[in-house]
N, C-alpha and C positions, 0 to 999 in steps of 0.2 A: 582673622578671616574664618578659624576657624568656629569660633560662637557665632559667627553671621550666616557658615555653611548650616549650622545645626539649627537654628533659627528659622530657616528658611525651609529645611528636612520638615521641619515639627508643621509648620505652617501647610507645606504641598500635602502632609500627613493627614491634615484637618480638609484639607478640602478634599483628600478622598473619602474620609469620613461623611461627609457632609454630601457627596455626591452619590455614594454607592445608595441609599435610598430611594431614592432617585431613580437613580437606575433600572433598578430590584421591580420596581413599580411601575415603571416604563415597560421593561421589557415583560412585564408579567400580564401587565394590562393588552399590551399588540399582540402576544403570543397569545393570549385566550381569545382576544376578536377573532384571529383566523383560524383557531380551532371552533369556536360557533358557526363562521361563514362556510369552512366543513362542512361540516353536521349539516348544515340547513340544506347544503347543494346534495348532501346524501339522502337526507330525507326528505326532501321535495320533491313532486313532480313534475318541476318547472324543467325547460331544455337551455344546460348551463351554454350552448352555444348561440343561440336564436334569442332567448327570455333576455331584459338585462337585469341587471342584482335588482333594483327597486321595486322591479313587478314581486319579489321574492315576501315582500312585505302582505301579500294576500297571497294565501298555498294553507291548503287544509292540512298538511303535516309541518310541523317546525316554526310554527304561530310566533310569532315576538323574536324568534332568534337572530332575523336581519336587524333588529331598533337595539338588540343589545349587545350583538357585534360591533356595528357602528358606533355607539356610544362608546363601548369599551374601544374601541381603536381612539375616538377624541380624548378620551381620559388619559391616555397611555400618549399621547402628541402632547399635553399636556403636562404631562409629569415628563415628558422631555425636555422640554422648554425647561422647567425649573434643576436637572438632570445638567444641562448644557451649562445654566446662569452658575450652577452650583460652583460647577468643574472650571468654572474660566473661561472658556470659549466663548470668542468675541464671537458677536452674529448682529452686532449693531441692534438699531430699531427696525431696518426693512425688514430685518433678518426675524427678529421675532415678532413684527405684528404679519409678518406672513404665516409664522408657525400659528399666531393664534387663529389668524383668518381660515388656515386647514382646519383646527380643532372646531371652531364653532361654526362653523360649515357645514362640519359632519352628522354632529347635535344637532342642528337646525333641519339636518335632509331625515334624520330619524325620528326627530319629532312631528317633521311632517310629512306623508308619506306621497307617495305621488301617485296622478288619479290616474291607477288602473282599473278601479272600481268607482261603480255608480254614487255611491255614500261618501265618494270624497269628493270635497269641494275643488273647483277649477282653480281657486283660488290657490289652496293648501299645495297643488301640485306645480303652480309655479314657484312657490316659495323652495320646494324641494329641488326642482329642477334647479333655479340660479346658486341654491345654498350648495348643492351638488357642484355645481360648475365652479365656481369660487373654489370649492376646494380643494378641488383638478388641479387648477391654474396656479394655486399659490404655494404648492409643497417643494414643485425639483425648483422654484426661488428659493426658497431656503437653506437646500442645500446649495447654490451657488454663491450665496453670499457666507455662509459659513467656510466657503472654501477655498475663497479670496484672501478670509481674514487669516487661514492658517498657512497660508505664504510662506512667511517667515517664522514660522515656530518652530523649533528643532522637535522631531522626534516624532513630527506629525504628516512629513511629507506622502505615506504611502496609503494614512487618509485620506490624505485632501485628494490623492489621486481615483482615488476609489469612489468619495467623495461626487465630483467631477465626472466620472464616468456612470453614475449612480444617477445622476440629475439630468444629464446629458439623453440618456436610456428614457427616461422620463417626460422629457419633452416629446421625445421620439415616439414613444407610445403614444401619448394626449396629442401629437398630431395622426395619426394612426386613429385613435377613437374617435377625432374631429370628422374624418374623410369618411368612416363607418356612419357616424350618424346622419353625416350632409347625404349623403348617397341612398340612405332608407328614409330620409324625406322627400326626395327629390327624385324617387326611383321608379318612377311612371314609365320613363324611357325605356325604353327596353335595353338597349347596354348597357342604363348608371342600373336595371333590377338585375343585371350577371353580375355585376362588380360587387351590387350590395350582399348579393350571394355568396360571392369569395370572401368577402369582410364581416360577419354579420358585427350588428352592435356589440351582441351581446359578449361573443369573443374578445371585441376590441376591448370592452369595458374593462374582463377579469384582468387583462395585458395589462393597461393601466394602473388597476387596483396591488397586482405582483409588483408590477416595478416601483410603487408608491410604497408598499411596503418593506423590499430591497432597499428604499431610502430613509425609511425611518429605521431600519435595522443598523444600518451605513452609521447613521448619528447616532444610535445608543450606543455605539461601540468607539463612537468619536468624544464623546463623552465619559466612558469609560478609561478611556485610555490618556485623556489630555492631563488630572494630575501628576501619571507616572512622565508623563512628557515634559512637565516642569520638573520633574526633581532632575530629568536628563541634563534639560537646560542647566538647572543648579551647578549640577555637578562639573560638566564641564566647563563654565566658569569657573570652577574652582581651579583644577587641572591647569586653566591658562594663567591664574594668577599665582 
């Protein structure tokens, strides 16, 4: 039992090896997206409460800094995903063709930007607008299905709750953003244009984009922590045997 314990040491050893890259790259990539989106809300003269991010793509100070925050946020979902597969963490197929559907969502609203100027096409601005929407809708899935699958994993309970309350937050907000935007389209009436006052978009939006990032932080560090969570497992099997 015990070459089978050490065996198994060496192995959970290799997949943190194998995962901490990962990681490194994840959390390097999402930590400099929101330091750009920073910067840009600092040097901008857009109103981060009224404006929403995408208008942020046309602003005579801080030029390109919204296409490569965004980008770097896809890059960084992306080096999660492989961060997640590294370390073990089951997240099935929904689980990861949601995460990618975030990622190239993201990509797709940065490379196309949306018409708040005359020189972009009608076309270009729905593509950003649905690529945007898609990848609202498909992130706090992700966390709930990765947090189904850690159920039963020793060592991982206080994730998965966190996890769960991370995703849960998230929905919460994207209905929140949903009610802000229905309400400044539809806000002719004169009670839905107070309401849309109390809510503007562009508040809803940052709400949103915080608790989407609160979730991708959630799983860097659910992936950080799942091979010590197997060597838990190990171990205590050993203990019972």
């Amino acid at each position: 039992m015990g070459d089978m314990g050490a065996r198994r040491a060496e192995v959970v050893s290799q997949d943190a090896s194998r995962t901490r890259p990962w990681v490194v790259t994840s959390a390097s990539a999402i930590g400099w997206a929101l330091f750009t989106m920073v910067i840009l809300h600092v040097v901008s003269s857009h109103d981060p409460v009224l404006d929403t991010i995408s208008s942020y793509a046309f602003t005579e100070r801080g030029s390109g800094l919204l296409e490569a925050s965004v980008l770097s946020l896809a890059i960084g979902s992306l080096a999660l995903l492989g961060a997640l597969l590294a370390a073990g963490v089951a997240m099935g197929q929904t689980g990861a063709l949601l995460l990618i559907t975030w990622s190239f969502g993201l990509a797709t609203a940065a490379l196309f930007p949306a018409d708040f100027a005359d020189t972009v096409d009608v076309t270009t601005g729905r593509v950003h607008q649905y690529a945007s929407l898609l990848a609202f809708l498909s992130l706090p899935g992700v966390g709930f299905a990765i947090a189904d699958r850690l159920r039963d994993v020793a060592g991982m309970e206080r994730s998965r709750v966190l996890l769960l309350r991370a995703s849960w937050i998230g929905v919460l907000s994207l209905g929140v953003f949903g009610l802000s935007y229905a309400l400044n389209a539809i806000g002719d009436v004169p009670v839905l244009q107070q309401l849309s006052a109390t809510l503007p978009v562009g508040l809803a939006q940052r709400m949103t984009l915080l608790t989407d990032l609160a979730l991708l932080t959630t799983l860097v560090l659910v992936a950080a922590k799942a091979p010590g969570a197997s060597a838990s497992t190990t171990k205590q099997g050993q203990l019972r045997h």
